[in-house]
DOBALUM-621852 format. One line per 5 residues: their letters; for each residue x, y, z of N, C-alpha, C. Coordinates in nm, 4 decimals, padded with zeros to 6 digits. Each point is the difference from the previous one (the first is absolute). Example, Ala and Ser with C-alpha at 12.3 -4.5 7.8 and 13.67 -1.06 7.14 Angstrom:
BEGIN
AS = 01.3190:-00.5690:00.7800:-00.0890:00.1190:00.0000:00.0900:00.1200:00.0000 ~ -00.0350:00.1050:-00.0720:00.0820:00.1190:00.0060:-00.0770:00.1090:00.0730
END
This chain:
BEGIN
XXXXX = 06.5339:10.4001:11.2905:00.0139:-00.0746:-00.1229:-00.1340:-00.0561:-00.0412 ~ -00.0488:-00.0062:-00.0960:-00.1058:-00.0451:-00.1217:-00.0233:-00.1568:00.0364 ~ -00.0649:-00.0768:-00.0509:-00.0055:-00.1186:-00.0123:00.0965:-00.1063:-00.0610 ~ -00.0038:00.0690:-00.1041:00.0548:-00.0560:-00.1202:00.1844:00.0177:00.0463 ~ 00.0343:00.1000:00.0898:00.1254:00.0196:00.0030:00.0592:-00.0796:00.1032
XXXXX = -00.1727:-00.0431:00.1262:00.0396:-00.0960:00.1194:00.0312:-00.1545:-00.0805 ~ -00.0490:00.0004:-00.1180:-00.0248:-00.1661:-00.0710:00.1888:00.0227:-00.0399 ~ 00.0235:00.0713:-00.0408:00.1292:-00.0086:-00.0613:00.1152:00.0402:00.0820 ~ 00.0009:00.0903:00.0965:00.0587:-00.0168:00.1577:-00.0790:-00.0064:00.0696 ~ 00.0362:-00.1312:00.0577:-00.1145:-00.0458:00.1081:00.0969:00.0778:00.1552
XXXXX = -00.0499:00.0209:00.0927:00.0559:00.0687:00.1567:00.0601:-00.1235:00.0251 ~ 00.1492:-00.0173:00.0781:00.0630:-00.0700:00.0563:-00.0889:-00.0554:00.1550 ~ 00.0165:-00.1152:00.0017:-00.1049:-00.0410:00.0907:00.0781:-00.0137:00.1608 ~ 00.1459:00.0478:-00.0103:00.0957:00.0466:00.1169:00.0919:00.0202:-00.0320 ~ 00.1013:00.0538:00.0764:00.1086:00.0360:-00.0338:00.1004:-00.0885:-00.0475
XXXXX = 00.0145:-00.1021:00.0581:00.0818:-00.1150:-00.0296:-00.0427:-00.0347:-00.1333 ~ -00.1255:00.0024:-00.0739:-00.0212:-00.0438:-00.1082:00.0303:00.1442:-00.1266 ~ -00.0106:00.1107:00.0991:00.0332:00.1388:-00.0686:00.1189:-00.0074:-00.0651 ~ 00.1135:-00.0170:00.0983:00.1346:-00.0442:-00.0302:00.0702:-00.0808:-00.0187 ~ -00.0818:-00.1138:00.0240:00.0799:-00.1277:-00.0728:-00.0831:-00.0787:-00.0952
XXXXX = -00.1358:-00.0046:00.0145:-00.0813:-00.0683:-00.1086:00.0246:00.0319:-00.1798 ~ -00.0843:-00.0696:-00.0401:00.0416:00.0204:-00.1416:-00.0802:00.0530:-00.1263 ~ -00.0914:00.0470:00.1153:-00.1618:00.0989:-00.0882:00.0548:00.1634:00.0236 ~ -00.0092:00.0259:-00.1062:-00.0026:00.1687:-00.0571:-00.0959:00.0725:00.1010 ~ 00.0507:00.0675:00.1079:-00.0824:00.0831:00.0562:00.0071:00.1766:00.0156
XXXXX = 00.0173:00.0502:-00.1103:00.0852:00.1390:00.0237:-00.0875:00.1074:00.1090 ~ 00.0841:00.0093:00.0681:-00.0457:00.1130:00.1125:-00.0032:00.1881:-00.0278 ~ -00.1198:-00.0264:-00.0975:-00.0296:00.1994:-00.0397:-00.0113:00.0704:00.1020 ~ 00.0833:00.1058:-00.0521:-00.0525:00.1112:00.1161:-00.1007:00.0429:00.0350 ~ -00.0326:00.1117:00.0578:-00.2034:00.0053:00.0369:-00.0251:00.1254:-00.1046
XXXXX = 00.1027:00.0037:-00.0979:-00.0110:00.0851:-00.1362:-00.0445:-00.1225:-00.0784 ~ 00.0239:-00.0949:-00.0282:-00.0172:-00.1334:-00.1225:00.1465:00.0132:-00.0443 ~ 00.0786:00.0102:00.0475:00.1660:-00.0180:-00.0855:00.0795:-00.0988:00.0724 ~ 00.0921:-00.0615:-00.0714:00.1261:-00.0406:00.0613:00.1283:00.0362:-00.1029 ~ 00.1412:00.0702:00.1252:00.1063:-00.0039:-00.0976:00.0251:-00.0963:-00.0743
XXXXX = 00.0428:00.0477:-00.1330:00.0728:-00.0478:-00.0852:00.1372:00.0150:-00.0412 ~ 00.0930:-00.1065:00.0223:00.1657:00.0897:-00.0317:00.0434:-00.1107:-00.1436 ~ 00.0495:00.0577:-00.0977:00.0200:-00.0205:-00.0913:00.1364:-00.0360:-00.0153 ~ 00.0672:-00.0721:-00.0003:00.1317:-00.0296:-00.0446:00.0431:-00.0466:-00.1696 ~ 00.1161:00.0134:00.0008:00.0321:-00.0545:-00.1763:00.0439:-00.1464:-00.0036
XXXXX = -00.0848:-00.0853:-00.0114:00.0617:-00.1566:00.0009:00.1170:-00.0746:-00.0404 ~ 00.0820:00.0841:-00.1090:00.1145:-00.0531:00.0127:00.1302:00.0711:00.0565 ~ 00.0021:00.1557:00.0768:00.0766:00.0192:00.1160:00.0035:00.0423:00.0960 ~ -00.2302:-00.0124:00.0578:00.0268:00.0546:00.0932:-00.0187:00.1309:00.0553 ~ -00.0093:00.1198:-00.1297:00.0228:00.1265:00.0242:-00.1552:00.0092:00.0407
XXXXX = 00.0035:00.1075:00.0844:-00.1737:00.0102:00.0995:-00.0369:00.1157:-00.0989 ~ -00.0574:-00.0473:-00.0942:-00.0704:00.0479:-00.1159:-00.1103:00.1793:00.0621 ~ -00.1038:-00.0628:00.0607:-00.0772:00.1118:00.0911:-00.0959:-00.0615:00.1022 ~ -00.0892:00.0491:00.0562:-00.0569:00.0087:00.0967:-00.0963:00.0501:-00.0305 ~ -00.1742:-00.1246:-00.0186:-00.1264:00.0753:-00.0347:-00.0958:-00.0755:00.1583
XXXXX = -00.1087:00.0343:-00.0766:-00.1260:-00.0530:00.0576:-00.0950:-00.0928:-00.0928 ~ -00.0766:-00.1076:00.0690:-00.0602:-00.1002:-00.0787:-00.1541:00.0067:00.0992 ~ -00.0734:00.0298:-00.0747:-00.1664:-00.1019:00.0738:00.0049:-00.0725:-00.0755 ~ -00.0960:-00.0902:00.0774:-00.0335:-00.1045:-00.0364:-00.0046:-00.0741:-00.1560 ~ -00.0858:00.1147:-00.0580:00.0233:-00.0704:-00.1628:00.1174:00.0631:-00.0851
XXXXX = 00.0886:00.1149:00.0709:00.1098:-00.0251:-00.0392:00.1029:-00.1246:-00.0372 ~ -00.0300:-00.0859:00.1319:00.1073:-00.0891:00.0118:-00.0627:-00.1223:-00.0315 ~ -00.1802:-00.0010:00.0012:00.0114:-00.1562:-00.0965:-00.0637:00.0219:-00.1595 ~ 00.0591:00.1716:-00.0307:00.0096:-00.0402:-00.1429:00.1998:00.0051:-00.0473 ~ 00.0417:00.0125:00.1031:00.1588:-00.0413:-00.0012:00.0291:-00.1087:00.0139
XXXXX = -00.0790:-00.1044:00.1048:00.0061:-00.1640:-00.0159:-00.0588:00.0022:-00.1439 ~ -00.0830:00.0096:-00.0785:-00.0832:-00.0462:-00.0455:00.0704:00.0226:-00.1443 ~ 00.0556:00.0719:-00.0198:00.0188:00.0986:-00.1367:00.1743:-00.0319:-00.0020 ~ 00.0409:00.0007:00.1071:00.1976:-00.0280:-00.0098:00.0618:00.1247:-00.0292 ~ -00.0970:00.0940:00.0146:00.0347:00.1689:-00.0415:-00.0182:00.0962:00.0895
XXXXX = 00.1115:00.0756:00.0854:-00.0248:00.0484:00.1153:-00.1231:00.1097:-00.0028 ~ -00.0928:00.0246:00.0561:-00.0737:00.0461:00.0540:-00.0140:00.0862:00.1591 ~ -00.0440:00.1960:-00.0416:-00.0009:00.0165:00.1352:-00.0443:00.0461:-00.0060 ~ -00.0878:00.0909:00.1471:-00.1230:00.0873:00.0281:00.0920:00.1792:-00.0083 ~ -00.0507:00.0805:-00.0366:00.0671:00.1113:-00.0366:-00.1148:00.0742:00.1005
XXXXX = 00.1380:00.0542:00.0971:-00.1490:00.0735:00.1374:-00.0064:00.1098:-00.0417 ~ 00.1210:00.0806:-00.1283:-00.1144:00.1492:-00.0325:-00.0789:-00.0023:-00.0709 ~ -00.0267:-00.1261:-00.0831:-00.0674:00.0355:-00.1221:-00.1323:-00.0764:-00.0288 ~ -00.0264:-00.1139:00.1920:-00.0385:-00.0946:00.0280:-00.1024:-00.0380:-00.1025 ~ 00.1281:-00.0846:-00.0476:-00.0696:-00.1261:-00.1122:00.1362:-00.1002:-00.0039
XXXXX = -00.0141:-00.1402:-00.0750:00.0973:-00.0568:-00.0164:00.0627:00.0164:-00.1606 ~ 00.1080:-00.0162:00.0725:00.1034:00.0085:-00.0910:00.0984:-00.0872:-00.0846 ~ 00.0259:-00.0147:-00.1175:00.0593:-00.1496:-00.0371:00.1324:00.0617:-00.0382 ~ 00.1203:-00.0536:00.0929:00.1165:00.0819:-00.0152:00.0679:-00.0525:-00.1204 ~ 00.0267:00.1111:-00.1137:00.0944:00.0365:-00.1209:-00.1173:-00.0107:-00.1062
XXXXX = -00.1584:00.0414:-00.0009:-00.1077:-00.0285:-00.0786:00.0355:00.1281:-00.1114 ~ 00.0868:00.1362:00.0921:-00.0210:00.1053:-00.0923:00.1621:-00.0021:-00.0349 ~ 00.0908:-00.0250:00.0535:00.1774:-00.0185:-00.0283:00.0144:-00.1345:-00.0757 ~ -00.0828:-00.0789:-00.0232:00.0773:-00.1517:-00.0725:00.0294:-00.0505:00.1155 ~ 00.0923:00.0480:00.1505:00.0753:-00.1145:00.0818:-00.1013:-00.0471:00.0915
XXXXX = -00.0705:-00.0787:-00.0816:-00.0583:-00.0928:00.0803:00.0967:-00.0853:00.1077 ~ -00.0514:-00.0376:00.1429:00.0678:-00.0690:00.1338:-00.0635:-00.1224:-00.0453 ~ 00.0566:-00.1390:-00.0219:-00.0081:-00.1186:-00.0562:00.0079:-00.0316:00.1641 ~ -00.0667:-00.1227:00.0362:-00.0104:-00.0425:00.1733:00.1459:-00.1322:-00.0838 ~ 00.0857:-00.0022:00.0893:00.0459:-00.1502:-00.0032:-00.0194:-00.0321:00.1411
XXXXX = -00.0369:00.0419:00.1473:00.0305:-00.0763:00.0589:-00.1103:00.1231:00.1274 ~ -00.0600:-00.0651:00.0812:-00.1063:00.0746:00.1114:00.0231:-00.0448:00.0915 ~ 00.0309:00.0888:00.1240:00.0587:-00.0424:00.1243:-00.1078:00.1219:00.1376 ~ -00.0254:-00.0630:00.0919:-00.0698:00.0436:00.0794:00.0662:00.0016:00.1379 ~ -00.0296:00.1168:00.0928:00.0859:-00.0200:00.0862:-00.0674:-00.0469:00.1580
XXXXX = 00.0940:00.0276:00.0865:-00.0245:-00.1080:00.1391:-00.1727:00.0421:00.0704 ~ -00.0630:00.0882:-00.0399:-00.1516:00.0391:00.0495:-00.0735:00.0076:-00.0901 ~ 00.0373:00.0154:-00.1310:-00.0339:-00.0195:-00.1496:-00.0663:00.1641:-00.0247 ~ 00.0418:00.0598:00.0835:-00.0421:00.1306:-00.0197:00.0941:00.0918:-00.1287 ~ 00.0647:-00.0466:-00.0631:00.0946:00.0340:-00.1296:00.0615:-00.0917:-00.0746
XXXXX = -00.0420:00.0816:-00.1206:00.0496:-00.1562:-00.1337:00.1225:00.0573:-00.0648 ~ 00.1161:-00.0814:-00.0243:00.1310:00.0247:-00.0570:-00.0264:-00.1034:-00.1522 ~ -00.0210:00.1190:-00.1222:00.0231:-00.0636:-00.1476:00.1357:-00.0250:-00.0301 ~ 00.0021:-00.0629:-00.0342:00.1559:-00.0245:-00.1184:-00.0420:-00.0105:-00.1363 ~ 00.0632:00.1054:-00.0600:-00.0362:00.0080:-00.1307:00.0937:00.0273:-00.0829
XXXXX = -00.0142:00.0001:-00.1446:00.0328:00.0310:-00.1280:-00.0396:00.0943:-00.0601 ~ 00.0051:00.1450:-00.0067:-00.0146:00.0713:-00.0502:-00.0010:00.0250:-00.1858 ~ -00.1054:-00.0110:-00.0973:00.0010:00.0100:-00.1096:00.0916:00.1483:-00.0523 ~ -00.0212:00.0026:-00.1402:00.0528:00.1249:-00.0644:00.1590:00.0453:00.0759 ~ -00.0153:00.0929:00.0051:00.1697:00.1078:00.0078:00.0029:-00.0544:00.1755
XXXXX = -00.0572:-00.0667:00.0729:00.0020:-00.0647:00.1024:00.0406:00.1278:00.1021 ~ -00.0901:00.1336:00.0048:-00.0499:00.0745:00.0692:-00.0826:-00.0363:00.0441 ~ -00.0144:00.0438:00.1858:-00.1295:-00.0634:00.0878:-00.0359:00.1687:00.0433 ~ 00.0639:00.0999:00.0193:-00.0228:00.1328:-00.0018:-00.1075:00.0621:-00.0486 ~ -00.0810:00.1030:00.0406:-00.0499:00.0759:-00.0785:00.0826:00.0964:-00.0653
XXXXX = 00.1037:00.0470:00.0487:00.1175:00.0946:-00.0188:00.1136:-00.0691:-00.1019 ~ -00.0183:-00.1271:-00.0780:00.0644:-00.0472:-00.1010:00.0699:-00.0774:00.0247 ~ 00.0197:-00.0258:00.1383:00.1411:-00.0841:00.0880:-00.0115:-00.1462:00.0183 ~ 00.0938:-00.1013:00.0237:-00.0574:-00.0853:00.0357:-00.0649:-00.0253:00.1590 ~ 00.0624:00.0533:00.0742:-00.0675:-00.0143:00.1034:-00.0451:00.1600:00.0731
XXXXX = -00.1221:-00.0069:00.0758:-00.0456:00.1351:00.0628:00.1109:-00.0240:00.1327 ~ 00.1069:-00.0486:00.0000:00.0827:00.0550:00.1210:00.1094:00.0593:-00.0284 ~ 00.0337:00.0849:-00.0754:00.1126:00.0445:-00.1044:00.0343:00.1204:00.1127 ~ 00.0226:00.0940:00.0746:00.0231:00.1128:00.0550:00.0584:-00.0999:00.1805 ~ 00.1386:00.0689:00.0222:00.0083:-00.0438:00.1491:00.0238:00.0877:00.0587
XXXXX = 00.0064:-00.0255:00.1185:00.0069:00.1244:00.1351:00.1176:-00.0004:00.0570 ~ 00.0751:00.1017:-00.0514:00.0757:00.0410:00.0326:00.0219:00.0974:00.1409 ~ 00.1331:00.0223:00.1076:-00.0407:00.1013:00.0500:00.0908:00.1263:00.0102 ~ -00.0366:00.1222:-00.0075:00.1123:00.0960:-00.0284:00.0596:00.0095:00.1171 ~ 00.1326:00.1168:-00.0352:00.1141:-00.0296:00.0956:-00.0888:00.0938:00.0797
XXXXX = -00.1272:00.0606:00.0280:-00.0237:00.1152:00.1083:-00.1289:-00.1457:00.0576 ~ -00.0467:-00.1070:-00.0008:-00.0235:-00.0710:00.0288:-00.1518:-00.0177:-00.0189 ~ -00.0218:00.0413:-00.1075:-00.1777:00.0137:-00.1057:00.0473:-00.0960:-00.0684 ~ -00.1603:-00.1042:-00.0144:-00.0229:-00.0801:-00.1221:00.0206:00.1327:-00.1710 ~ 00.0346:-00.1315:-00.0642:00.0019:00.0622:-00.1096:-00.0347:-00.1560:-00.1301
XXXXX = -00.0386:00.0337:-00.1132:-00.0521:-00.1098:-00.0524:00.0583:00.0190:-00.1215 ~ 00.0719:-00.1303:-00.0451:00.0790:00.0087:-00.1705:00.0024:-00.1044:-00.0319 ~ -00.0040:00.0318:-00.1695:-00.0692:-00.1292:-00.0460:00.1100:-00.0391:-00.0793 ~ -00.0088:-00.1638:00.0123:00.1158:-00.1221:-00.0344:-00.0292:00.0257:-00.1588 ~ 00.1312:00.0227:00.0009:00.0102:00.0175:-00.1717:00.0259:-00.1151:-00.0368
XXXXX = 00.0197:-00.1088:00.0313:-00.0073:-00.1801:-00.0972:-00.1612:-00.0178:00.0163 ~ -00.1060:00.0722:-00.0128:-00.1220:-00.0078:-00.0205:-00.0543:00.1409:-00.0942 ~ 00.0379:-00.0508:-00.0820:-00.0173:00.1311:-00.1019:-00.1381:-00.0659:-00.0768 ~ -00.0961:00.1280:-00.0254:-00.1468:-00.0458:-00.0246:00.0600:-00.0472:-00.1725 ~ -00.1473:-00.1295:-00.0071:00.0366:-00.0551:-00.1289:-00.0986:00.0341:-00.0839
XXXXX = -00.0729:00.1250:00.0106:-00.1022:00.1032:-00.0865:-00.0523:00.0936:00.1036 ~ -00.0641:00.0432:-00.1242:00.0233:00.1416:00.0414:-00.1833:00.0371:00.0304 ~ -00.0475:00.0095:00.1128:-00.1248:-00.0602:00.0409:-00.1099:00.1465:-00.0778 ~ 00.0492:00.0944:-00.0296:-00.0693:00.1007:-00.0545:-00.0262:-00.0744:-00.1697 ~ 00.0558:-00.0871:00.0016:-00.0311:-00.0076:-00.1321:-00.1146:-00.1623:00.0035
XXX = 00.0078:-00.0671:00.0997:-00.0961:-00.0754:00.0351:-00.0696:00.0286:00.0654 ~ -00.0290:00.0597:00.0818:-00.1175:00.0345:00.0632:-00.0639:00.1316:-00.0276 ~ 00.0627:00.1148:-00.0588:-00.0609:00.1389:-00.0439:00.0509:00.0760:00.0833
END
């Protein structure tokens, strides 16, 4: 980490202060990321699952607008900049090693968090056939709410 990123997460100065203190210490991987899991703030639904460095997540403190690091396209990303559904932060939660941040959010526009139009990227479950192979089908009460060829190209 940079300087500027030790001034704004400073290293937990032990564990006890890792996990119970009350200073922001996020624990990046030895890539610069930490998970990100996205939920929908008013039920809950586990929206998706990204990655954040560092100035991902304090231009997500900073901005109230979820923010994440995009590892194919490595640059950051401001989620719903090209769909309208902007991720509104209501609420930032960190967990017991602080090695992953859980958003609660509000999803703007047609309140798709999908790239695939849906609201959530967990729409397909695993099923298993009667010869005893996974098989994968997707929950039809998540029907995409556009049609992403026409937003994204």
């Amino acid at each position: 980490m940079n300087d500027s990123t030790t001034e704004l997460f400073p290293k937990a100065a032990s564990k006890a202060e890792l996990e119970d203190g009350d200073v922001l210490s996020p624990r990046f991987s030895s890539d610069g990321l930490i998970t990100a899991v996205t939920i929908d703030a008013a039920d809950n639904t586990v929206l998706m699952v990204a990655h954040m460095n560092a100035e991902a997540l304090r231009l997500t403190i900073e901005t109230g607008i979820a923010h994440y690091w995009s590892r194919s396209r490595s640059e950051i990303w401001k989620k719903g900049e090209t769909s309208g559904n902007m991720q509104a932060i209501k609420e930032i939660r960190i967990d017991c090693d602080q090695d992953c941040v859980l958003l609660k959010v509000e999803t703007a526009g047609n309140g798709a968090n999908c790239h695939t139009g849906r609201k959530s990227c967990f729409y397909r479950v695993l099923e298993t056939t009667d010869d005893g192979r996974p098989r994968l089908t997707i929950d039809e009460t998540d029907k995409p709410r556009f049609d992403p060829k026409t937003v994204y190209g």
